[in-house]
VEXLOLO-967969 format. One record per residue: x, z, y of N, C-alpha, C in turn. Coordinates in steps of 0.02 Angstrom, whole numbers, plus 50000, padded with zeros to 5 digits. Atoms other than C-alpha are relative to their C-alpha. Example, Ala and Ser with C-alpha at 12.3 -4.5 7.8 and 13.67 -1.06 7.14 Angstrom:
! residues 2
500455000049941506155039049775500455000050060 499584999749941506845035749947499615003750055 
END
This chain:
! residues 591
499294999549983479365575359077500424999449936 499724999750031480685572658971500425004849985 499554994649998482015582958900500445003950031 499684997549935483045595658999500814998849964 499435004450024484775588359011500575007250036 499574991449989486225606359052500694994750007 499455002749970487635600959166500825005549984 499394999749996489445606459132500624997650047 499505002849960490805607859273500725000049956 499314999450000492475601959230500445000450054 499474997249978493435612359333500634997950002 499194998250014495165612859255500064993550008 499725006050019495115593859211499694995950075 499915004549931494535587859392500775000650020 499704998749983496095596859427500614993249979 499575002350059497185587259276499974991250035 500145005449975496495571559329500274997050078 500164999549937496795571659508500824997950020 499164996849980498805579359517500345002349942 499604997050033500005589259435499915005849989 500044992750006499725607059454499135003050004 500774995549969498135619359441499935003450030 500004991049979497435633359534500215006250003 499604994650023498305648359532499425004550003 500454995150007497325664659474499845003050067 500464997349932497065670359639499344995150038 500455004149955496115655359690499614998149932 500384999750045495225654659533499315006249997 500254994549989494525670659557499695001650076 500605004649923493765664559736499674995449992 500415003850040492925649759647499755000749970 500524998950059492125655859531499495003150012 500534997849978490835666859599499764994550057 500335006549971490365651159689499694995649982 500325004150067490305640459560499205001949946 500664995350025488995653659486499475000050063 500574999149938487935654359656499824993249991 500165005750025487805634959613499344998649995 500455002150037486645636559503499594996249956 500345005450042486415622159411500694999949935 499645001750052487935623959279499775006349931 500054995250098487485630459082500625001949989 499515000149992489415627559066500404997350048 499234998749954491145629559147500664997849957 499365000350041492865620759057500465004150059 499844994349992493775635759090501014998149989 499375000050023495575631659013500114996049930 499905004350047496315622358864500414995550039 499295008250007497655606358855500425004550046 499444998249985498965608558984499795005750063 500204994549944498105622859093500605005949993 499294991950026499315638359009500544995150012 499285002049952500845626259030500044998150054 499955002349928500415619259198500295009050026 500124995349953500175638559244500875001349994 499424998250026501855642959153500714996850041 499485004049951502915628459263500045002350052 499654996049910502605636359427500235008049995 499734994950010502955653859352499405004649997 500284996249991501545662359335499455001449918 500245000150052500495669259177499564998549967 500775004250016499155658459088499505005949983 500464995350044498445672659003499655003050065 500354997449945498075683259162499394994550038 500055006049976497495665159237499165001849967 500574999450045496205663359085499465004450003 500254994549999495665681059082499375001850065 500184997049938495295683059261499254992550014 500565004949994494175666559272499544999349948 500724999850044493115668159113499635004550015 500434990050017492565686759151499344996650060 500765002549935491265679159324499704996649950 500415004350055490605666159200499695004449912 500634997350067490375678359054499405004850037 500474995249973489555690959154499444996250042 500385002349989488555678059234499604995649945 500535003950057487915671259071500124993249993 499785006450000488855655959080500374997149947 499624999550043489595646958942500564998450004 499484999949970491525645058969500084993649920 499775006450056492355628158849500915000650036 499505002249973494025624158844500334993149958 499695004550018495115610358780500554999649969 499564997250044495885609458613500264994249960 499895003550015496905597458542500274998549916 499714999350065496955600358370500575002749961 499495000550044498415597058267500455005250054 499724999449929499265598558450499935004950025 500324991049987498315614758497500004997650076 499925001949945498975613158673500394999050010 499515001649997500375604958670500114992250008 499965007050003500945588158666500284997649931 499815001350093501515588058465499705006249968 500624997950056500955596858308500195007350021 499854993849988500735615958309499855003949925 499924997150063501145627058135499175003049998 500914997650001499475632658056499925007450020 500094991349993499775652458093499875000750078 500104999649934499905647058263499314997550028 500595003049981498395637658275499335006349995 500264992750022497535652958208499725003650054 499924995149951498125664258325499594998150065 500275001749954497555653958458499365001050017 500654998950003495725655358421499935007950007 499944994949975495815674258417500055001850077 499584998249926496795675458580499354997550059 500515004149938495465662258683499045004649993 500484996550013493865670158600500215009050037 499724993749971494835689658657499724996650071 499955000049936494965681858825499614995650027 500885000049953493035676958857499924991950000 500225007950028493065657358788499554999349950 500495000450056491625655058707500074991649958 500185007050029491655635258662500844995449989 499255002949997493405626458601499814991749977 500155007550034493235606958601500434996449962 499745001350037494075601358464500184994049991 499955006650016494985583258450500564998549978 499315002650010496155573458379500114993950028 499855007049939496895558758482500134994149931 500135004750069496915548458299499395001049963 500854999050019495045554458286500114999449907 500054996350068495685562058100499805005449977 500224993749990494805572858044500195005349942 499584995450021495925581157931500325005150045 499864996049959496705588358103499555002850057 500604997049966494855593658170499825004349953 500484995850059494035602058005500305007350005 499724992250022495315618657968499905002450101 500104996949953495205619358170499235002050026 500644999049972493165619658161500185006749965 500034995550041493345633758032500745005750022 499584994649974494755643858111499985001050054 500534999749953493585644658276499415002149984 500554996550017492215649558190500245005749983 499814994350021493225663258091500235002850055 499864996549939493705667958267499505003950030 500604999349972491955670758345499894994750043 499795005549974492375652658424499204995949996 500315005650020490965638558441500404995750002 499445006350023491915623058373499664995950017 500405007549995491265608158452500454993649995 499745005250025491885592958369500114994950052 499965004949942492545577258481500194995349964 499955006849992492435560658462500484994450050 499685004249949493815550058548499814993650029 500395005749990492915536658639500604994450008 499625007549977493755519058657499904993549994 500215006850013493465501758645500464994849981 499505005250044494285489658514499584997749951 500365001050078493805480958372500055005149925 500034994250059494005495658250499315004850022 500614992649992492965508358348499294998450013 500935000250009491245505658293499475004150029 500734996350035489495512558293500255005149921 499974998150046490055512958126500425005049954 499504996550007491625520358128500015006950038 500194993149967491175535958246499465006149962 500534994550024489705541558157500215001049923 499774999750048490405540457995500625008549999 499784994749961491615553758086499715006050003 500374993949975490345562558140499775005549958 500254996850056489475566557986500415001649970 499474997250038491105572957912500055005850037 499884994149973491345584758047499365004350018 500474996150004489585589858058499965005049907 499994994950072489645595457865500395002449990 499554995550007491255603757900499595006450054 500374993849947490235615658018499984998550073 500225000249920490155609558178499484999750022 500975001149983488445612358291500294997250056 499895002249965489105602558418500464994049996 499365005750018489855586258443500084997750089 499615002149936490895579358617499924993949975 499615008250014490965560058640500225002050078 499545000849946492305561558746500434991750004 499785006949976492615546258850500445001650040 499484995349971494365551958921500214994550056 499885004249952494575535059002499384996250022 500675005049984492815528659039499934994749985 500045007550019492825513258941499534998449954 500555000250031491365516458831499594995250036 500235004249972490305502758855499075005649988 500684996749994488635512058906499444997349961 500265003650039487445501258786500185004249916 499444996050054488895507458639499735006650007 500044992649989488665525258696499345002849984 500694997950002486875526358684499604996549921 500175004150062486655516958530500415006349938 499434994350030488115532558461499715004850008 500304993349990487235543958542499185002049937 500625001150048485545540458442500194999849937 499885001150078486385535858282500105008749977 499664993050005487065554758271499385004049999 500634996549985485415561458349499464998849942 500585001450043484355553758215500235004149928 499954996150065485275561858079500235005250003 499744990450005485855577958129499505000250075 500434996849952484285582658272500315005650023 499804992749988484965599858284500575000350027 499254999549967486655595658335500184998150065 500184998549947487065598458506500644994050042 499465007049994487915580858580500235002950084 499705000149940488905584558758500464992450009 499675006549963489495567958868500585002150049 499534997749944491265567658952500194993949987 499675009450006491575549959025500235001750093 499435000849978492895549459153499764993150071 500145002949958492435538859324500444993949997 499405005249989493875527159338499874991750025 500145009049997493375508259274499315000250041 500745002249968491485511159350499445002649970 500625001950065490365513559192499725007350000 500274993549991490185532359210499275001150000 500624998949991488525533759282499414996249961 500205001250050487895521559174499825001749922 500044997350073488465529458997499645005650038 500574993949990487605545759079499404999149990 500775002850025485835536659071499765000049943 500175004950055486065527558929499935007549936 499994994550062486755545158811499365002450012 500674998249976485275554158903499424997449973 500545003450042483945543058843500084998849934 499985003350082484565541958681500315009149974 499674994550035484835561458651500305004250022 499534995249999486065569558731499745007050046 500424995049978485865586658790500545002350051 499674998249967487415591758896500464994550033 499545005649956488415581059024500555003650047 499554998549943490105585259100499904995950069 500285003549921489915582759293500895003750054 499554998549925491275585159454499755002050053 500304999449937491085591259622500414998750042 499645000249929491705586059787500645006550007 499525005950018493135585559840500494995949941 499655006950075493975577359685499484998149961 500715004550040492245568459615500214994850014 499865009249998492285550059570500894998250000 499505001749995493945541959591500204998149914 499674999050081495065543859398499475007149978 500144996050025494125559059383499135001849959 500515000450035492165561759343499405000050062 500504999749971490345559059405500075008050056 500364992449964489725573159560499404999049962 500204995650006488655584259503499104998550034 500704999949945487245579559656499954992049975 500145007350012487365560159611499564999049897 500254996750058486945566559420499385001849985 500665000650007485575574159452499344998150025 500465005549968484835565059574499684991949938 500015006250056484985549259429499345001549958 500604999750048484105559259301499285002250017 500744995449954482855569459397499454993850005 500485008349987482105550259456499954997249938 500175002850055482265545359267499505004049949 500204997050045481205558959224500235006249953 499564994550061482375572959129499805006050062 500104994649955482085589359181500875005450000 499444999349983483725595359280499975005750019 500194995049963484285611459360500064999350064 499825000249916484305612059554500455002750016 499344999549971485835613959651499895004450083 500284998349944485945625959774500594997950052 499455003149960486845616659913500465005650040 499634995549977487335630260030500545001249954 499434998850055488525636359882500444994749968 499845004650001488865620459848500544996350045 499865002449944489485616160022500915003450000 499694995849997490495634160010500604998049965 499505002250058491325627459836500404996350033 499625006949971491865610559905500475004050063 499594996749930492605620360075500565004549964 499444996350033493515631259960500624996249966 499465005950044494325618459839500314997450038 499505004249964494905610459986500565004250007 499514993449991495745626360035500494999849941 499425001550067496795624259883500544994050003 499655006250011497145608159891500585000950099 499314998149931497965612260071500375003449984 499494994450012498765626160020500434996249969 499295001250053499835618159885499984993649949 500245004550067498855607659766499994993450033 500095005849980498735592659879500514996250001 499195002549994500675590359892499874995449926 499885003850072500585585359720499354995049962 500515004650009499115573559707499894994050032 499945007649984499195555259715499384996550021 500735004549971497935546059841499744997849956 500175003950081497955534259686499365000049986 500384996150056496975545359577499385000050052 500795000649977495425544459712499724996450004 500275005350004495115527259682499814996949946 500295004050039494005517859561500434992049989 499745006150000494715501859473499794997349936 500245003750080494075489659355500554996549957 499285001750067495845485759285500045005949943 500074994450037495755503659220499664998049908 500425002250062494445492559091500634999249928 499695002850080495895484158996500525001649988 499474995150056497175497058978499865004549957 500104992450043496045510858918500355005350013 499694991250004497205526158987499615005150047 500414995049978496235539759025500115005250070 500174997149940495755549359192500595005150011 499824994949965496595564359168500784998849984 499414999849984498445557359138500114997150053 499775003549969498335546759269500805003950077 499494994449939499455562159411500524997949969 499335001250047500635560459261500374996550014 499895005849994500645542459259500424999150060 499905002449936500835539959439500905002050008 499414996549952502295551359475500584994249926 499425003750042503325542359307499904994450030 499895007549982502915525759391500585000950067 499614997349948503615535059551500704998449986 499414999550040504975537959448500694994749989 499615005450015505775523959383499994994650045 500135005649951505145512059527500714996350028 499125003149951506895511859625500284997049946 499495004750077507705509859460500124994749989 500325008150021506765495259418500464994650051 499875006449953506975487859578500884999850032 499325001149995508935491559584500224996449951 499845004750036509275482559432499504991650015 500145006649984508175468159487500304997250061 499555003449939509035465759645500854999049995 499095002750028510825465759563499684993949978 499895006150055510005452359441499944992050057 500065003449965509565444559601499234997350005 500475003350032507685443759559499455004850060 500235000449947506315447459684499765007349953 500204994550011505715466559685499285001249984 500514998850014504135476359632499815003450045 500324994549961502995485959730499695004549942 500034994950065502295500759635499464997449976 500585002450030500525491559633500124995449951 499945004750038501365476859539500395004249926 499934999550050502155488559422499635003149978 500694996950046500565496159386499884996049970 500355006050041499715480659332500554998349934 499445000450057501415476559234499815004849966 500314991650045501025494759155499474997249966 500645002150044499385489659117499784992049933 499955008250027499725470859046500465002949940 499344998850062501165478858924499395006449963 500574995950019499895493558880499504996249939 500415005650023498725478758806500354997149950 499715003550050499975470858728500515006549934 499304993350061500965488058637499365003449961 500514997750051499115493558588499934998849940 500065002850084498595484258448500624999749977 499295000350046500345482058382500125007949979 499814991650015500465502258362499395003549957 500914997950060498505502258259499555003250054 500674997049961497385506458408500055006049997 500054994249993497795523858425499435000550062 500364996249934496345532158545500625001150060 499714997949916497035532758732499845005850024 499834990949969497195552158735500285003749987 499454997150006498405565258736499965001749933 499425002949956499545562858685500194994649976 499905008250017499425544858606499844996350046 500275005649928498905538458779500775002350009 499465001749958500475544958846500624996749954 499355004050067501765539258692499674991350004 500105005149995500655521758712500454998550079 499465000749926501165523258901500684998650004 499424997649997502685528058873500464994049966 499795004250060503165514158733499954994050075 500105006049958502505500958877500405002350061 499675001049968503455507258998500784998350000 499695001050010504915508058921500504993149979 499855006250001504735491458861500124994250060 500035004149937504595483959025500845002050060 499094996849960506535495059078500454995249954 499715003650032507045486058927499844992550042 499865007749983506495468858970500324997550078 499855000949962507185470459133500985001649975 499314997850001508805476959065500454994349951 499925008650038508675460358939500085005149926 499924998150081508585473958793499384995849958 500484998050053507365472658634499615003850022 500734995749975505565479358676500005002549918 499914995050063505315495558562500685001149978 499364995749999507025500858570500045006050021 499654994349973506785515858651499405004949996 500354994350022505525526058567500205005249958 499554992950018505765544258548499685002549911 500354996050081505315556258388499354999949983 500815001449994503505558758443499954993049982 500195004650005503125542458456500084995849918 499815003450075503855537458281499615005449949 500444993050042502935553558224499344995749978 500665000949982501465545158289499964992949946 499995004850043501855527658180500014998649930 499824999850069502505533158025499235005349972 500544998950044500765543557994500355008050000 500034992150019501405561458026499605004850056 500494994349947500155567058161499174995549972 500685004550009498785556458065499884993049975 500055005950016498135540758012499714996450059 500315003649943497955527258142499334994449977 500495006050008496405516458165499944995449960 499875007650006497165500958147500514997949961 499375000350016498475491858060500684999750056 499424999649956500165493258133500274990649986 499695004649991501065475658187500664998749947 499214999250027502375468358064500385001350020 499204998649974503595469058170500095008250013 499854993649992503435487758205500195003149939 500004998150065503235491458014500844998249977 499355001950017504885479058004500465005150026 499564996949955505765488658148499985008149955 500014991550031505235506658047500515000749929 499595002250058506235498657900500624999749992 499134999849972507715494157973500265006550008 499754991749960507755511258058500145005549937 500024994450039507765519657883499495004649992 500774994050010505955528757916499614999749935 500095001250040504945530957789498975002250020 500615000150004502925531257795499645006149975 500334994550060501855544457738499015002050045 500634999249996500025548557719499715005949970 500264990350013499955570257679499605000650042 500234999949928499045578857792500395002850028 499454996749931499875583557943500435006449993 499944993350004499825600757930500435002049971 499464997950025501045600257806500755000349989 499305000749967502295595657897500225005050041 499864993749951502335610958012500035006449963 500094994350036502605625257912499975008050068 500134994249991502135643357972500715004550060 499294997349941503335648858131499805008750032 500164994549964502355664658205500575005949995 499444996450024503745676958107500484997850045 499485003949973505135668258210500095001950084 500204998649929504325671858378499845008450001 499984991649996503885689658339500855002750007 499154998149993505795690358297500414999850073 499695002649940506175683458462499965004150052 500214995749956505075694458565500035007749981 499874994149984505505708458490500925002750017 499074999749980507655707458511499874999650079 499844997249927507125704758700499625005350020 500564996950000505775717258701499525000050038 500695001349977504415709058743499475001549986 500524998250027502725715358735499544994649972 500595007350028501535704658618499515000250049 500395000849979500275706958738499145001549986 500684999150015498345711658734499824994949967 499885005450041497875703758587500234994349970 499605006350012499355695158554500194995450025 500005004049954499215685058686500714998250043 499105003249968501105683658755500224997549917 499565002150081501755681758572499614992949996 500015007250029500575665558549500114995550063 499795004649934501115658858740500624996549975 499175002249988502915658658688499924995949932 499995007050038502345650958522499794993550020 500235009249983501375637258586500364998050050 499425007249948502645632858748500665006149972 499644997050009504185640558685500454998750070 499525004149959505375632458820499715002350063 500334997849940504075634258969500185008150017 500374994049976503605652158928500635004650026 499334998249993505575656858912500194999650083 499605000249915505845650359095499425002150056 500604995749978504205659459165500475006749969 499654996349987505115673959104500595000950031 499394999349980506605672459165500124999850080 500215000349936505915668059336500604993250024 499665005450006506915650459315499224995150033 500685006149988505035641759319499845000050071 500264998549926504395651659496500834995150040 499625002449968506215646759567499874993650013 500015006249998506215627859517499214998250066 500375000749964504355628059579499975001250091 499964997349933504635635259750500354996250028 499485005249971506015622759779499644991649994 500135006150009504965609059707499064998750049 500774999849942503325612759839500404999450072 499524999549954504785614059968500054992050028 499725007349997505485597659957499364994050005 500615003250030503655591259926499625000450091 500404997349942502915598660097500704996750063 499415002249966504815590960187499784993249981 500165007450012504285573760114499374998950042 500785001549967502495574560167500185002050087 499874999649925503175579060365500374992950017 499675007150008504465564960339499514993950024 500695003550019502935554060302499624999450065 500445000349935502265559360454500434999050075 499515001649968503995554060550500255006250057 499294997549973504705569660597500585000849965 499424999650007506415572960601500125004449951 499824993850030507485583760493500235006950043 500014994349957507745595160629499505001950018 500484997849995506065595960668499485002449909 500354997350066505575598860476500355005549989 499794992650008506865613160484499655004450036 500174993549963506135621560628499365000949989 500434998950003504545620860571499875004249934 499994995750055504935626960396500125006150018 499674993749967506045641360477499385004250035 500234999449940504635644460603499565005049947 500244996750043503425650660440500245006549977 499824994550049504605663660346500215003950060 499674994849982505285679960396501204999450002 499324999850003507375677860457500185006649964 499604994250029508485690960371500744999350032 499385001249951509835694360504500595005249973 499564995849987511535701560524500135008350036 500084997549948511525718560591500675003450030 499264997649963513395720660625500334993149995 499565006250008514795707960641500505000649938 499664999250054515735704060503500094995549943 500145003750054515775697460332499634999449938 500585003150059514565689260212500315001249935 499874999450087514785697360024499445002449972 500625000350039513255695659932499905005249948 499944992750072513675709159791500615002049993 499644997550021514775721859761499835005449939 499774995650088515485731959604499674996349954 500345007450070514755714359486500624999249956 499445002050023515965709959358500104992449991 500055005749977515395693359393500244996350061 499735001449933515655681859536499415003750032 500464994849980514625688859679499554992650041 500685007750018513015675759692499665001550069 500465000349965511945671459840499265002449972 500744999850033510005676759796499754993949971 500515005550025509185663259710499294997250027 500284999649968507825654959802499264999649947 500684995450036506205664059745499915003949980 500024995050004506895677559712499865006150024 500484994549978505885693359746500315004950034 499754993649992506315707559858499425003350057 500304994749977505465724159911500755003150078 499584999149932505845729760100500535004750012 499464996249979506945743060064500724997349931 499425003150032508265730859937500424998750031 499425003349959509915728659984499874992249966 500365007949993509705709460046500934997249982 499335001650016511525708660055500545006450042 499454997149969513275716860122500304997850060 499455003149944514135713160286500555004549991 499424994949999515985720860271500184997850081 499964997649940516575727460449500704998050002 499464998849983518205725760527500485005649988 499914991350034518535741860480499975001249945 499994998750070518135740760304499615003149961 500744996550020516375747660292499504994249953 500485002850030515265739760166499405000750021 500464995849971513605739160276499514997549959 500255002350047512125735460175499434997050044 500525005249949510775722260266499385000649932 500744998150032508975728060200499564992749998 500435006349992507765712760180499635001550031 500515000949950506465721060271499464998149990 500985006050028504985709160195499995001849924 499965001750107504225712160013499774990650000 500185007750003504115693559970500764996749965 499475003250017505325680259908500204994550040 499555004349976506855670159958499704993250018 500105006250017506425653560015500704996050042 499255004949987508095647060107500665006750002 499464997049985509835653460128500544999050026 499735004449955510815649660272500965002449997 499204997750005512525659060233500285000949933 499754999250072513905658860109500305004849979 499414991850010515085671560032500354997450036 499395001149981516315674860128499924998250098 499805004649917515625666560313499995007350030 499994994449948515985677060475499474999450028 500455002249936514425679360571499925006150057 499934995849944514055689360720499165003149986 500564996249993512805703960741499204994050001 500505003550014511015694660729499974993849972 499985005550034511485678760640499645002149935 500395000950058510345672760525500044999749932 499744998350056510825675260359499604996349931 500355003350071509255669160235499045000150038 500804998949983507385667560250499725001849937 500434999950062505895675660155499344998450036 500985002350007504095670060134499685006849986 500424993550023503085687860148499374999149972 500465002050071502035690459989499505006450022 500524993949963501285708060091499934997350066 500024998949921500715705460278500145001350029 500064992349957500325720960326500805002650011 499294998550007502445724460283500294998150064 
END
C-alpha cells in the first residue's frame, strides 16, 4: 500500500465560494459534532480571510463564532486551519505589524491550531515575519504557494519560494490552487521537486473545482508526495467550489493510498444539515452560477472562492451597462455575455499589470480593473482610468513585488499620474496602529475582550466592527435577507400582496390597544423616531405610545422578546383599538 493521504474539510471556504454570507454560530455549533462523527477528517478550515467580517456584516460576533466552532474539533483531536493573508491578515489591504501580531495570539487563544499563510504576490517578504509571529504565538505556520498558470510561474519559480520559506521555519507548505488552473502534470512535478528536498515537510493540496482539473491535480500531488488534501461535501461540492470528500477517496483508495473511511450515516446527517442552512438564510444569497463547472474559468484564472462576489458585482452593473448601450443604440448584454466579456478583458489587463497571482485580493483589483475597463469602453472613456488606491498600491510595488513586468503603458500612465515606484518592504509602509484602537475602545468603553480579542476585531475591520456595534450591521442585514426572500417569491410570480401576506403571516403583529394616536417616544429631546427595523425588544418594553382622546399617554407593550422586522404606522397616524401598528420576528418561542 502506499502512503496514507489525511483529508481536510473546507468548511468556511465551501461557504466563500458558493455565496455571500457564512453560518452563523448557532449553526456552526450543530455541524460540527457531525463533521467529527464523519470520521475521515485530520483537519477542519475553521475561520480566516473574510469569515470575522462576513460574521461582522450581518451583526453578529466573529470571535464568539470562532470560539464556539474550534472547541468540538479541539476536543475531538482535530486539527482546526484557518486562512491568513499575510501582509493583508484578513482584510483586503495591508495590516500594521502590531496588528498582525496580535492576531496570532488571539486565533491560537481561540483553539486555531494551523494559520495558512499567503501572499497573493507570492512575496515572501510578506510570508516570513508572519511564519515567525505564528510560531511565537503557539501557531503552526504553514507556508502557501499561490498556484497559477503563466509564463513566469515555474517549477522553477515556486520552489525557489519554497525553499526560502522552508528555511524561514515553516513545516508545512499549501499549494494553493485558489482557481484550479494548475495544470495537474505542473502540480505533481512541484509537488516532488519540494518533496525531494525538504522530505519532512508536510505539503497540503487546495485546488478549487471550477475549470475541471481538480481531481486530476489530486492524483498527480498524491503520487508525487503530498500528504494532506483539502476536500468538500455535499451540498456545495464540485461546482466553483472543491472536490467531495466520497469521490476523493474513492480515487485514491483504487490508486492504492491508504485513506480514512467515511462514515456515511453522519455523512448523510451533515449534508441534511447544511442544507438546513442554506434554507434558512444562506441560500438567498448564493448564485446557481457558482454550482457549475466551466472550462472558460481556464483562461481567466479567478479563483473559486470570489466567484459569490463576482457574480453579484456583475449583477450589479448589468442594467447600467445595458442602459447606456441602449441610449447608444447598441444591442444589449445578457449577464452570460458579460461574463465572457469579464473574462476576455481579465486576459487582456493580466499580463499588462505583471501577472499578479489570481487571489485575494489581486484577483479582485485584477477583476475589478477589467471590469471597469469594459464601463469605460462602453462609456467611450480610456481603459485604466478608473483604478482606485489599492489597486495602484498593488502596481507601484507597495503590497509587494509583482511576478512580471508591468506594461509600458501602465508604467507610462503611473508617470503621468505623478506616482512614484518603490521596492521597501511592505511592512514599512504601515506603521504600528494598535495604540489608536485601544484609545478608541477605551473613550467608548469597550471591553478588549478575552484575550484581546474585541480590541484586534475593531483593528483588523475597523468600519465593519463599528457598525456590529452599533447594531447598524444586524439592521442593514435584516432588511437585506428581507428584500432577498421578497425577490426570490417574486421569482416565483407572486404578487406583492401575496408576498406581504405571507411575510406578515410569519412575525408576531404589535397592535393598538386603545384608539388614538401614534407617538413613538415621549420626553426625547430629539424628534420622536419609529423603532428601527431589527431592533430588539423584551416583552415587557414600551413598543410605543397611543395618546387618548382624553390625553392619556397609554403605553403599547411589544409583548414578543425578538426584533422589529416591519412597521406599518407613522407618528402621528390615528388608528383604532387593534390596528396593527409594527411586526416582530420572535427570537424566544416559548414567549
Amino acid at each position: 500500500m502506499k502512503k496514507e493521504i489525511k483529508f481536510s474539510l473546507v468548511y468556511r471556504d465551501m461557504w466563500q465560494s458558493s455565496g455571500k454570507y457564512q453560518p452563523r454560530l448557532d449553526q456552526l455549533v450543530q455541524i460540527a459534532p457531525l463533521i467529527v462523527e464523519m470520521g475521515c477528517f485530520s483537519r477542519v478550515e475553521t475561520n480566516g480571510g473574510a469569515f470575522e467580517q462576513v460574521n461582522l456584516l450581518y451583526g453578529e460576533n466573529p470571535n464568539k463564532a470562532v470560539r464556539a466552532f474550534t472547541k468540538t474539533f479541539n476536543e475531538a483531536g482535530i486539527q482546526t486551519h484557518m486562512l491568513d493573508r499575510g501582509l493583508n491578515a484578513l482584510r483586503m489591504y495591508p495590516v500594521p505589524a502590531d496588528v498582525r501580531k496580535l492576531m496570532y495570539k488571539v486565533k491560537n487563544a481561540q483553539g486555531v491550531d494551523i494559520t495558512r499563510i499567503f501572499c497573493g504576490l507570492n512575496d515572501v517578504r510578506n510570508i516570513i515575519p508572519s511564519i515567525q509571529y505564528a510560531k511565537a504565538a503557539g501557531m503552526i505556520p504553514q507556508a502557501t504557494l499561490c498556484i497559477t498558470f503563466s509564463p513566469v510561474h515555474t517549477v522553477e519559480y515556486y520552489t525557489k519560494i519554497a525553499d526560502q520559506l522552508i528555511e524561514a521555519g515553516a513545516p508545512e507548505i499549501c499549494l494553493k490552487d485558489m482557481a484550479g488552473v494548475g495544470r495537474p502534470e505542473f502540480l505533481g512535478k512541484l509537488t516532488k521537486a519540494i518533496k525531494d528536498k525538504h522530505p519532512e515537510v508536510i505539503i497540503e493540496y487546495h485546488g478549487h473545482s471550477g475549470p475541471g482539473l481538480s481531481m486530476a491535480s489530486i492524483l498527480e500531488v498524491c503520487e508525487n508526495g503530498a500528504d494532506v488534501i483539502d476536500v468538500a461535501m455535499e451540498p456545495i461540492s464540485w461546482g466553483k467550489v472543491h472536490p467531495d470528500v466520497i469521490s476523493v477517496q474513492a480515487m485514491l483508495k483504487d490508486a492504492g493510498f491508504k485513506v480514512p473511511e467515511i462514515d456515511m450515516k453522519a455523512y448523510m446527517k451533515a449534508r441534511a444539515k447544511t442544507q438546513e442552512f442554506i434554507d434558512d438564510f444562506l441560500g438567498y444569497f448564493m448564485n446557481p452560477g457558482n454550482k457549475l463547472m466551466s472550462s472558460l474559468l481556464l483562461t481567466s484564472g479567478l479563483p473559486g472562492g470570489m466567484m459569490g462576489s463576482m457574480m453579484a458585482d456583475l449583477e450589479g452593473v448589468h442594467s447600467g451597462i445595458n442602459l447606456m448601450l441602449r441610449n447608444q443604440g447598441k444591442e444589449e448584454l445578457t449577464i452570460d455575455d458579460l461574463l465572457v466579456k469579464l473574462f476576455e478583458e481579465v486576459q487582456y489587463v493580466w499580463p499588462m499589470v505583471g501577472y499578479p497571482p489570481l487571489v485575494t485580493p489581486f484577483s479582485q483589483y485584477v477583476k475589478n480593473i477589467a471590469l471597469m475597463n469594459i464601463l469605460c469602453e462602453v462609456k467611450g472613456d480610456p481603459k485604466f482610468s478608473m483604478m482606485d488606491k489599492h489597486i495602484w498600491g498593488m502596481i507601484l510595488g507597495e503590497s509587494g513585488k509583482l511576478p512580471g513586468k508591468l506594461a509600458p503603458e501602465i508604467v507610462a500612465l503611473a508617470k503621468e499620474k505623478g506616482y512614484e515606484f518603490t521596492d521597501k518592504d511592505p511592512q514599512e509602509n504601515y506603521p504600528d496602529e494598535l495604540d489608536k484602537y485601544r484609545k478608541e475602545m477605551d473613550e467608548n468603553g469597550w471591553d478588549y475582550g478575552q484575550d484581546d480579542e474585541e480590541l484586534f476585531e475593531l483593528a483588523m475591520h475597523d468600519r465593519q466592527y463599528r457598525d456590529y456595534k452599533s447594531g447598524v450591521a444586524k439592521e442593514r442585514f435584516i432588511q437585506e435577507l428581507a428584500k432577498a426572500k421578497e425577490e426570490a417569491l417574486a421569482d416565483k410570480g407572486y404578487t406583492a400582496e401575496d408576498i406581504l401576506a405571507i411575510k406578515r403571516a410569519k412575525y408576531e403583529p404589535v397592535t393598538a390597544e386603545v384608539k388614538g394616536q401614534v407617538i413613538w417616544e415621549i420626553d426625547v429631546d430629539a424628534d420622536s423616531l419609529a423603532p428601527a427595523v431589527g431592533k430588539e425588544f423584551k416583552p415587557e418594553d414600551n413598543f410605543c405610545y397611543i395618546t387618548t382622546s382624553w390625553g392619556e399617554h397609554r403605553p403599547v407593550k411589544a409583548n414578543f422578546e425578538g426584533r422589529v422586522i416591519e412597521v406599518t404606522a407613522k407618528q402621528g397616524d390615528r388608528v383604532n383599538k387593534g390596528d396593527v401598528l409594527a411586526y416582530i420576528e420572535r427570537t424566544n418561542k416559548e414567549n
